[in-house]
Structure formats: C-alpha cells, structure tokens
N, C-alpha and C positions, 0 to 999 in steps of 0.2 A: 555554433559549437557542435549542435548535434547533426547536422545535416539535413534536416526536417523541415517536408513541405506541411501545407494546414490541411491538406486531404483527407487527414486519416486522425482520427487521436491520437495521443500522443498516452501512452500505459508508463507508471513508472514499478518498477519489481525490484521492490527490496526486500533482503531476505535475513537482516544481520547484519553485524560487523562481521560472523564467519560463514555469512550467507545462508542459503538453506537448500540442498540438497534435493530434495521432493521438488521443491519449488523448479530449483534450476533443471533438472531432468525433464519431466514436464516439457517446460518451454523448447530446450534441445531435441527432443523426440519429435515435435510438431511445429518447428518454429516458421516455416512456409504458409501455415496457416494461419499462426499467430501472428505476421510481418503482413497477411494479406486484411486483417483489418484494422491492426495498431501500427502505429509507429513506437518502437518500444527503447525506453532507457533501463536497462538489465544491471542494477548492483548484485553483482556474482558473490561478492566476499573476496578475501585475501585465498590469493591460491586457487580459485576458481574458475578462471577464465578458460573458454571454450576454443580455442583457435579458428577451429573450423567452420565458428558463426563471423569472422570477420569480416567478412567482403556479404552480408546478406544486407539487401538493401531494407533501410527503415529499420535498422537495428544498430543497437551502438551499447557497448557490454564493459567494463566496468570493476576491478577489485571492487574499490571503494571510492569516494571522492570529497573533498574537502570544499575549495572555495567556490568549486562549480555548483556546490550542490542549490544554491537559491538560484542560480541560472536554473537547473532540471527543475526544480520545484517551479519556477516560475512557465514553464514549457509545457508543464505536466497537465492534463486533463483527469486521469484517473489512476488509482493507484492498485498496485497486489504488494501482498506483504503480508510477514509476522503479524504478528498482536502484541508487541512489546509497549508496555504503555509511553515510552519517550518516543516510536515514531508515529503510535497513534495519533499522541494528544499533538506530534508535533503540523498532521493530515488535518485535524481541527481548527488549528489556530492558522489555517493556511486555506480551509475550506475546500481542501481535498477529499472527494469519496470515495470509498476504497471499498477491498475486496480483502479481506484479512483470513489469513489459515493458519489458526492459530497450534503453538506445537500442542501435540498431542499429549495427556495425562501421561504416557510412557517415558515423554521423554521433558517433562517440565514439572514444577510444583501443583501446575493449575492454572497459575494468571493471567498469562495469556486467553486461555479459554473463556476466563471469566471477563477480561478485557472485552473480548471477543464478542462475545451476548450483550453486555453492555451498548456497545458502541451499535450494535444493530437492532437493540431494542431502544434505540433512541432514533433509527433513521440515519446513523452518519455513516454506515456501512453495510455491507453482506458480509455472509460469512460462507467458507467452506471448509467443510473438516481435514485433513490430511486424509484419515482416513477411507474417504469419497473421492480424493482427488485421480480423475483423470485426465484425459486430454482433452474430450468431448464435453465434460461438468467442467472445466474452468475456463473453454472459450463459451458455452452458455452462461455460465456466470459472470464473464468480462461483459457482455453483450448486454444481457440484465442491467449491470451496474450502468452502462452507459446511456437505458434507456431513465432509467432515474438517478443518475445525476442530478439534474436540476433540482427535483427534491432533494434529494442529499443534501445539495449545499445552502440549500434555500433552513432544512432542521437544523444543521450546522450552528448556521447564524444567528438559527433563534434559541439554541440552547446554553446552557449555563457554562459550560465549557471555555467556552471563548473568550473571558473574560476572568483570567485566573487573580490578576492583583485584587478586581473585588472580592472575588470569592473567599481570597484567602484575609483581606481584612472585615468580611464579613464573619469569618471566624473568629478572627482575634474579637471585636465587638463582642459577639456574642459571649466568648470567655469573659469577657470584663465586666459583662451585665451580671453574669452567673456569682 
C-alpha cells in the first residue's frame, strides 16, 4: 500500500483531524532529510496536502484515513504527533513510541501538555515543545526516539495503561468496596 522497503523506519506523523501546521511546515521545509532516514506516512489533515511532496521517494502524505489506518499502524515503527489523549493512548494499546508536541498553552486548555509529561514520565514517549521546534531538534529527537525504542515499548507493556477493561473494573470494585 505504502510503497515501503524495510531499509529505513517507517515514521508515522499525525497531526489531527485538522492536522497541525508547525508540524507539517517542518517536515516541507526539510523533507530530503527527513525521507533520507525515515520512510514516512504524513497524516496532513483535511485540506493540507502538499502537492509538491508527491513524487518524493519514501514518502506517501495523506488528508486523513479511514480503513487503512491498522494497515499504517501495523507498518509503523515510530510515531510524531499531537498529545491528544485518543491517539496517544491509542500508540499505547498498540506499543507505539512516539515523539509527541503537544499544542502549546497559547493555543490549548493544557491537556495535551499534561498528556505530554505523562506519557514521557512513564517512558512511552519523548516530548518536544512547539515552541523548540526546529528542523535540526526534531530529526535529533526522531533519531533519539529510535535509539530507545526498544525501551519504549518494552515500559509500554509493562505499564497499567494497556490493559484498560481491568483498569476500569478495578474502579468500579473499588466503588463498590467504598
């Protein structure tokens, strides 16, 4: 589907449902660099699409996607993306590591931020701020995330996360003890 030899990792960039802008910039500005050591799947958002990345080899870009998407998920080695807590927890339950920038207090309540610190104070991701993000800090930090990976998904596995139905009948229990 995506065109993808096993050479290179495979990066998945999700940014939204209406993408994220910082995000996609970024990767447009440098993407010869970014294709020479990922093979990347670029969810743009609605209306985002780059034209002039189509023909770049190792790259394949994306509104948005529906039944393919456990095909990319199943393809994907490592992730960039929001801090929205449905595609984190969905990098969790999937043992995805990722690289999360989460939006900035300017332009969110918070959650994502706090998302953000979580998930990397537990080992299932790095983080970068929007407001640090360049071209040179986020293929250093892509690079990072792929050299621990392995840990990543190794805390993954062994955190409480993964296992939502106990968790959540571990609550009800406890309400009923109370």
């Amino acid at each position: 589907m995506l065109g993808f030899n096993s050479g290179k990792p495979v990066l998945l960039i999700m940014g939204g449902s209406l993408g994220a802008k910082a995000i996609n910039d970024i990767i447009d500005h440098d993407i010869q660099a970014f294709t020479q050591d990922f093979q990347i799947v670029h969810l743009r958002g609605r209306g985002n699409l780059n034209p002039s990345l189509n023909r770049i080899n190792g790259y394949c870009q994306f509104e948005y996607v529906n039944e393919q998407l456990a095909d990319i998920f199943a393809a994907t080695d490592i992730v960039l993306s929001r801090a929205g807590a449905n595609a984190i927890f969905e990098f969790v339950a999937l043992g995805l590591p990722s690289l999360l920038i989460p939006l900035p207090l300017s332009a969110s309540r918070g959650d994502q931020l706090e998302n953000a610190e979580y998930f990397q104070q537990h080992g299932y991701s790095l983080v970068l701020h929007q407001e640090e993000l360049t071209d040179a800090r986020l293929r250093d930090a892509l690079h990072k995330l792929v050299l621990q990976k392995d840990a990543m998904r190794s805390n993954i596995t062994q955190g409480n996360e993964t296992n939502g139905t106990q968790n959540v009948l571990d609550v009800i229990y406890e309400c009923i003890r109370q």
